[in-house]
N, C-alpha and C positions, 0 to 999 in steps of 0.2 A: 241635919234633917230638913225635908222642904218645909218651908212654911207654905202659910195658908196665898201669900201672894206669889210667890214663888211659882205653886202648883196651879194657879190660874193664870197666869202666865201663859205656862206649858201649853196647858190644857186648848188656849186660845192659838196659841201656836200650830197645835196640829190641828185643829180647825179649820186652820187659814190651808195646809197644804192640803186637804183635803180636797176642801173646795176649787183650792187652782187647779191641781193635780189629777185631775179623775181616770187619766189610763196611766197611772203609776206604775214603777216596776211588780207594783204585787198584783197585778193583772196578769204578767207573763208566769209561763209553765216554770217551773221550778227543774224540770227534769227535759234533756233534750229527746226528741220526738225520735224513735229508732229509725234509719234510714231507711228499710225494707218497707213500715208503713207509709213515708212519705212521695216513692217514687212509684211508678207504674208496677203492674204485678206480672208473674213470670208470663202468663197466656198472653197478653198486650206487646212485653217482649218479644215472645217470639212470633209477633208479626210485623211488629216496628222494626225487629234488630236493636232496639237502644233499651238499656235497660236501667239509667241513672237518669231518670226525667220525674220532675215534681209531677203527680198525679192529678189528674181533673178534682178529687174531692178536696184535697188539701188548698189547691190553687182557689177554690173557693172559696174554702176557710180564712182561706188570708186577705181575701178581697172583702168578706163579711164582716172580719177585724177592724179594716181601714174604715171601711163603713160606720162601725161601730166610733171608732176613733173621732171620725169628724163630727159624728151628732153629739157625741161629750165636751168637746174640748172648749176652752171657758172662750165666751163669745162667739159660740158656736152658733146654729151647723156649719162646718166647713162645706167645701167644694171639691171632691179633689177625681183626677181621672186616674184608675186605678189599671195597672198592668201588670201580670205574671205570666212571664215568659219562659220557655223552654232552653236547655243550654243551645240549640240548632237556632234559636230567634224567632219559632213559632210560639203566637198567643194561644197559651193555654185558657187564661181566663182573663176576663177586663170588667170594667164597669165607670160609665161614666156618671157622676152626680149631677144632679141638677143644678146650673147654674156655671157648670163650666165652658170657659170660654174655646173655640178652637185652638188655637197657643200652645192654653192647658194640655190639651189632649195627643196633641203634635210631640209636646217635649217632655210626657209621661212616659211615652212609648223609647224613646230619645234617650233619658234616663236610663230605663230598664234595658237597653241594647250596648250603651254604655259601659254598666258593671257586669255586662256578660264577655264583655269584648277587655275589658281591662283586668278582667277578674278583681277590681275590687268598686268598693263605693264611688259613686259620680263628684261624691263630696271630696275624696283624696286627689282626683283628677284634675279637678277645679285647685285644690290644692298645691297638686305638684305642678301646676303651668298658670303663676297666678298671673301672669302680664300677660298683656293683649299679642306682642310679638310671638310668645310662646304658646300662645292659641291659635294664631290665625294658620301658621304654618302644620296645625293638626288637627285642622276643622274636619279635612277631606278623608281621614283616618276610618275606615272599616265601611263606610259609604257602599264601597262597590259589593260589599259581602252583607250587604241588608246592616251592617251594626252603625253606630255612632259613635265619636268619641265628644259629649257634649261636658260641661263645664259649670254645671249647679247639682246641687246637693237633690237628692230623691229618687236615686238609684243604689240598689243593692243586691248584692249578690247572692242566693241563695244557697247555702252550702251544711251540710249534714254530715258527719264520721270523715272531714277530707272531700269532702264529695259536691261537684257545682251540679246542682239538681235543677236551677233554673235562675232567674234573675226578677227582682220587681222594682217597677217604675212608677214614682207619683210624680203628679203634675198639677197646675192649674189652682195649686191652694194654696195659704199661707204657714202650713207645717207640714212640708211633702215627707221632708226626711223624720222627724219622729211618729207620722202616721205611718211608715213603710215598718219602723223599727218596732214598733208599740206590735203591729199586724205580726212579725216575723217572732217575737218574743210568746205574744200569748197562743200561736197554732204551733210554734215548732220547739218551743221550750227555751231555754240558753241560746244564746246567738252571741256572736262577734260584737263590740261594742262598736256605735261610728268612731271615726279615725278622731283624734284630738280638734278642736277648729285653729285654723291658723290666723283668724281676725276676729275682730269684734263681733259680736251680735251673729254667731253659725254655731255657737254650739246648740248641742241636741243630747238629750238622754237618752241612754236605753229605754225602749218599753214606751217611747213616745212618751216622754215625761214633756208638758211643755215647756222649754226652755229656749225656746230660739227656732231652731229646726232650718237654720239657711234662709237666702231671701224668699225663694217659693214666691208664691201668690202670683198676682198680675204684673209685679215689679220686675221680677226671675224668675220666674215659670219653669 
């Protein structure tokens, strides 16, 4: 049986994660988002012709998330420039904060063109070519087709039943990638976890727990 110090203890303990913790995993949807409401509706379809594209309301949602995200996170407000993109690399929805620097907002977009071009997070990317030879030689990568292949954490891909509905890109702050994950978990329900971190100080939780989140900020943008 606990005792009486035992149980204050505890008690102090979830205190503490509280307070670091504020867009925790029990912010996100418990149940994933059907994909019929998150992409365009049939009438929109049949004048686009594409019929698997994140929708203007949801791409909202996700950018009002991120939003949400920066004005919590301990030592807040963040900064951060926010992009939901379509799987073709048009902006469906953006939002720059206040205080971000150009950079930011350059290699937000960078990001999210990233994990639409690689089909997966910008963090694995960075991962899978961690030396500078193994980069430079695929800087020039998706350039000509409007994408990027860039090399920091704060891209992901957006993806529903199998399905890439679009892509989002943070920049400019110092937790790009758990503000993208935190945003994608609480509008779309369950989401892919980020990729494992391969060094020190890049992991990141689901659900934008803070834990790291890559270098981000002004350091790595």
């Amino acid at each position: 049986m606990m005792n009486r110090t035992q149980f204050l203890g505890v008690s102090a303990a979830l205190l503490v994660s509280v307070c670091l913790f504020p867009a925790s995993a029990a912010a996100q949807g418990t149940t994933p988002m059907p994909l019929a409401k998150a992409v365009v509706s049939n009438e929109v379809a049949s004048r686009t012709l594409f019929k698997y594209q994140i929708n203007a309301n949801v791409a909202r949602q996700i950018v009002d998330a991120c939003v949400e995200f920066a004005n919590k996170q301990q030592g807040g407000p963040g900064n951060y420039a926010i992009f939901v993109i379509a799987p073709n690399g048009d902006v469906v929805d953006a939002h720059v904060m206040d205080g971000v620097v150009p950079i930011g907002v350059e290699t937000g977009l960078m990001k999210a063109r990233t994990a639409l071009y690689a089909r997966t997070p910008s963090r694995a990317v960075a991962d899978r070519f961690p030396t500078v030879e193994g980069r430079l030689i695929r800087t020039d990568l998706g350039r000509e087709s409007g994408l990027s292949y860039y090399f920091v954490p704060g891209g992901v891909p957006i993806v529903l039943e199998n399905q890439l509905i679009g892509a989002i890109g943070i920049g400019g702050g110092n937790m790009d990638e758990p503000c993208a994950y935190y945003a994608l978990g609480k509008v779309l329900g369950i989401q892919p976890p980020p990729p494992a971190p391969a060094g020190e100080g890049r992991g990141a939780a689901p659900g934008g727990a803070p834990g790291g989140g890559g270098r981000g900020g002004r350091g790595g943008q």
